[in-house]
Structures are given as structure tokens and as C-alpha cells.
C-alpha angles and dihedrals in degrees: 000000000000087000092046095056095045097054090048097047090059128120111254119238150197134223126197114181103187108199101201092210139112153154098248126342109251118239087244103041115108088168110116108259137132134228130241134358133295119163108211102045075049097056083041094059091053095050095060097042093051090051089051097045089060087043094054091045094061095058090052115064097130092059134085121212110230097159141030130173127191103201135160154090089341118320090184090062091048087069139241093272091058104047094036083054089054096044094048093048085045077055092047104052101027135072091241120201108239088221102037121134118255114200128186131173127231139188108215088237094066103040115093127165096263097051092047091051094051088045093059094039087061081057109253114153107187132058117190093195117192119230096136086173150032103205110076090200079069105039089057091053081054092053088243111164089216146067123225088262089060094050080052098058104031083059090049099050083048090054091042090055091059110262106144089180108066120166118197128202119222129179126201123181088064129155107290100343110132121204094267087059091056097048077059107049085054099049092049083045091054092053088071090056107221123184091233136024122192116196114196130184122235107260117195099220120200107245091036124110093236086060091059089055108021093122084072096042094093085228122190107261110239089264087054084046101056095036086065093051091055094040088058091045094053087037093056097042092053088056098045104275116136108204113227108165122035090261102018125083118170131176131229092019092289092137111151110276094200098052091050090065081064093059104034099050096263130168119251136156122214133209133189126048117309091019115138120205134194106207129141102004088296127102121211136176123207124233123279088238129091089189093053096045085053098048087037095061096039092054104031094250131143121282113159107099089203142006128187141197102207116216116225099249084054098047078051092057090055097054087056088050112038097034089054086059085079142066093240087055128170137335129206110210084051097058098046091050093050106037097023087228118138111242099206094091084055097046090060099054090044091049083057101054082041094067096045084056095256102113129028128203111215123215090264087061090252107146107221130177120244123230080261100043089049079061087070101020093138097058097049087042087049085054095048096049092048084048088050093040086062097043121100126229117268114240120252113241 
């Protein structure tokens, strides 16, 4: 019974595993990855992660592993010994929850029956496959290395090797697709009945090849934009899925538990390079190179770009900003126990936005944003953190 209490009293954690490999690089992406294999950078790469795996399990006894995401890049290219070698030394070194979610990304042109079974035999339980869009003239513009069939396939190999939590990725906001194309898109993507949908719009990032020739992409102006947002919110709804997160809708509660330590102010811890972590009360990102992060762990350097002790006021700032992310939103009698901040000064900005039809107070006095509201979520998120920047300190009693 001892044991028993001491396993459940522990502090829940996250684990993101970001494998820096793909196929090709699409012509959007600004996340670090690299193209193309090459074995040995590869073999190196696993190498390191698994060494610091064992390092930073060491330094967390008192916490329990409920969720752990292998993103990218692309982790399905990587292949299934590779990934079956880091989830068994996360296994190895962490207090793993037997029922945690598992998550691992997949592009439909690296997934095949024999690596999904092996996938699921490992024990992941969740697949956030990639399609991001049904027509292939537009998937080639993307850089995507596969047509809409493929997408097809590739979702139902993963169903026929016994997932019952798929996630699929979908982009609006695309070259030349109008707003009739994407409720399509949506209503052919909902045929294949997936557990969670995320709808993201297109972001022109500085350093991608989209950003050197954006004025010639026939891009949807910011009122098409939002009119496809809407038009998915209303879309998904309308076929069962609750949105919980400004991009994310999911059905029969199966949101993604990792991703809502993001938002909630969870704890995670990140490996491979570019992976951020939250531990400790300390943030830290790890370095944009993959040959650095490999030399630094063979040879004990130093391999986090950034860490940060984050005051109190700005820890309270996030919870304004990532929690309104979200449907459940933020409460105020939450935020002044934990941070001692009075909420009034938010309250009036939020009243505000209330009677223009962005935010909404349920009948529990949580402040949540409407669909429209998430549309400009930043501005009214700007005017609460300059409300909160200006606010004293309540008195302990």
C-alpha cells in the first residue's frame, strides 16, 4: 500500500520526442527538420536521445509519464527500430503511466502494414496522421510527398492495424483553394471518421520557401480566412466534434492529452533538437542542430539554446494566454489563488469583448473566447496582459 501511494502521489509529466527527419522539406514548414536519409546522422541521432533520456530520468523520480508524442519532422520516416529503441529506453528510465497516451506522427507516404503493426505492438495508441489537404494539385504546390489516395490508404492501414484514436491534420488558407473547396475538404475528410480533427491556417513563416515567393501564391485574403475557420467550426459541430482548443475538435472526449499540458501549464520535458521542455519551474529549448546536440551529449557540452526562470506575474500571463486557447477557458477565482493578482482588471477588458460577441461567461463565471473571438484572440489577449502588467498584487490574508 506504501508503493501504491507513492506512485499515485506523483507529479504528471510529458514527453516530446522531436525526430528532426523527412522525406522532403515542404515548401511551408519552418519547423527544424532535415531532408532526406542519411543513415548514419540518423544512428547518431538515436544514440544521443537515448543517452539523454537515461540522464534526464535520473533527475525525475518523483514524476509519472502520462503522455508522450513523437513529432517532427516526420517520426514515421524515421522507421519502426528506431522509434521502438526510444520508446523502450523512455520505458526504461521513466515511471510510465500504464494507461498514458502515445502519440506518433505519420506522413501517409511512410506509413506501410508492417510498421503500423509494429507500431501498435510497442504500444502506441494514437496516430496523428498528416493529410492537410484533398486536392493533390495542391498538395504538390505544399511539397507534400503524397496525393489525397494515399492520405486514404495510409488512414485506413492505420484503422486496420487497430488504432481506435486517430488524429488527422488539416490546413485551410492554401494556394487557390476558395472557401467552397475547404468545406469540402472537410466533408470528404469526415467520411473516413477520425476521433480528432486539427484545422490549421496556412502561416507564411520567414526562412521558408513559400515566404521568398508568397505575392504569386493566390493566397486567401485574412476575411476568406476567417470565413474558413468559421465554416470548420460550424462543419465539425454539425458532425459531432466538440471543439476544445482554437484549432483542435475532437469526438467522444479523445482531445489530445499532451497538447493540453501545453495549455494548461503542464509539465513536459522535450529531446532532440528544437525540443522545448517545461520542468522544474524552468523552461529550456534545445539547440537548432542536430550536429551540436549529438556532439554535445557525447561529450557532456552544452546543448539548450535558452532557460528560463519564469517569474510569477509572467507564469500568470501564460495562463491568460494559453488557457484561453481553449473552450474551458479561464477562471477567475483560479487565477487569483494561484498568482495573488486581482482579476477585476481582467474582467473589464473581457466584459468588453463580451458585449461585441468575442468572450463569453458561463454560468460557472469561467471567461471563455468565442469562434469568433479565437479569430482575434491576440488582440484581446494583448489587452488583457497590459491589464494584468498594471494591476498590484493582492494582499495575503
Amino acid at each position: 500500500m506504501p508503493i501504491l501511494t507513492k506512485r499515485t502521489n506523483k507529479t504528471s509529466l510529458g514527453i516530446y520526442i522531436h525526430v528532426p527527419f523527412c522525406r522532403s522539406k515542404c515548401q511551408y514548414c519552418d519547423f527544424y527538420s532535415l531532408a532526406n536519409k542519411d543513415d548514419k546522422l540518423m544512428d547518431g541521432y538515436l544514440d544521443a536521445v537515448c543517452d539523454h533520456i537515461k540522464e534526464a530520468g535520473e533527475l525525475a523520480p518523483g514524476y509519472k509519464v502520462d503522455t508522450i508524442f513523437f513529432g517532427g519532422g516526420t517520426p514515421s520516416f524515421f522507421g519502426a527500430d528506431g522509434i521502438a529503441t526510444l520508446l523502450t529506453t523512455i520505458r526504461r528510465n521513466f515511471d510510465v503511466d500504464t494507461n498514458a497516451e502515445i502519440t506518433l506522427e505519420c506522413n501517409p507516404d511512410s506509413v506501410s502494414d508492417k510498421f503500423l503493426g509494429r507500431m501498435r505492438a510497442e504500444g502506441f495508441n494514437r496516430v496523428s496522421l498528416g493529410i492537410q489537404c484533398d486536392d493533390d494539385e495542391i498538395l504538390k504546390k505544399l511539397g507534400r510527398p503524397h496525393t489525397y489516395a494515399q492520405a486514404q490508404a495510409a488512414y485506413h492501414r492505420i484503422r486496420k492495424a487497430g488504432f481506435r484514436n486517430i488524429s488527422v491534420d488539416l490546413m485551410y488558407g492554401l494556394p487557390g483553394q476558395t472557401l467552397r473547396a475547404w468545406q469540402d475538404t472537410l466533408e470528404h475528410v469526415l467520411t473516413l471518421n477520425p476521433e480528432h480533427i486539427s484545422c490549421y491556417g496556412l502561416k507564411i513563416e520567414e526562412g521558408t520557401p513559400f515566404h521568398q515567393y508568397q505575392d504569386v501564391l493566390n493566397l486567401a485574403d485574412d476575411d476568406t480566412q476567417a470565413d474558413m475557420y468559421l465554416a470548420a467550426v460550424e462543419i465539425l459541430k454539425s458532425h459531432g466534434f466538440r471543439q476544445y482548443e482554437i484549432s483542435n475538435f475532437a469526438r467522444k472526449g479523445l482531445y489530445s492529452r499532451h497538447n493540453m499540458k501545453y495549455w494548461t501549464g503542464g509539465e513536459y520535458l522535450g529531446f532532440g533538437p528544437s525540443a522545448s521542455s517545461d520542468f522544474a519551474g524552468k523552461r529550456f529549448t534545445i539547440c537548432r542542430d542536430i550536429h551540436g546536440y549529438i556532439q554535445g551529449i557525447r561529450k557532456g557540452g552544452e546543448i539548450i539554446d535558452d532557460v528560463q526562470e519564469i517569474p510569477m506575474r509572467e507564469r500568470a500571463g501564460e495562463y491568460v494566454m494559453l488557457r484561453l486557447r481553449t473552450v474551458n477557458g479561464i477562471s477567475p477565482e483560479d487565477y487569483e489563488r494561484m498568482f495573488l493578482l486581482p482579476f477585476a482588471p481582467l474582467e473589464d477588458v473581457l466584459d468588453k469583448h463580451r458585449k461585441l460577441g468575442y468572450a463569453n461567461r458561463t454560468e460557472d463565471g469561467r471567461w471563455q473566447l468565442t469562434p469568433k473571438g479565437f479569430l482575434i484572440s491576440n488582440s484581446i489577449i494583448s489587452d488583457l496582459l497590459i491589464a494584468q502588467n498594471q494591476s498590484q498584487p493582492l494582499k495575503r490574508l
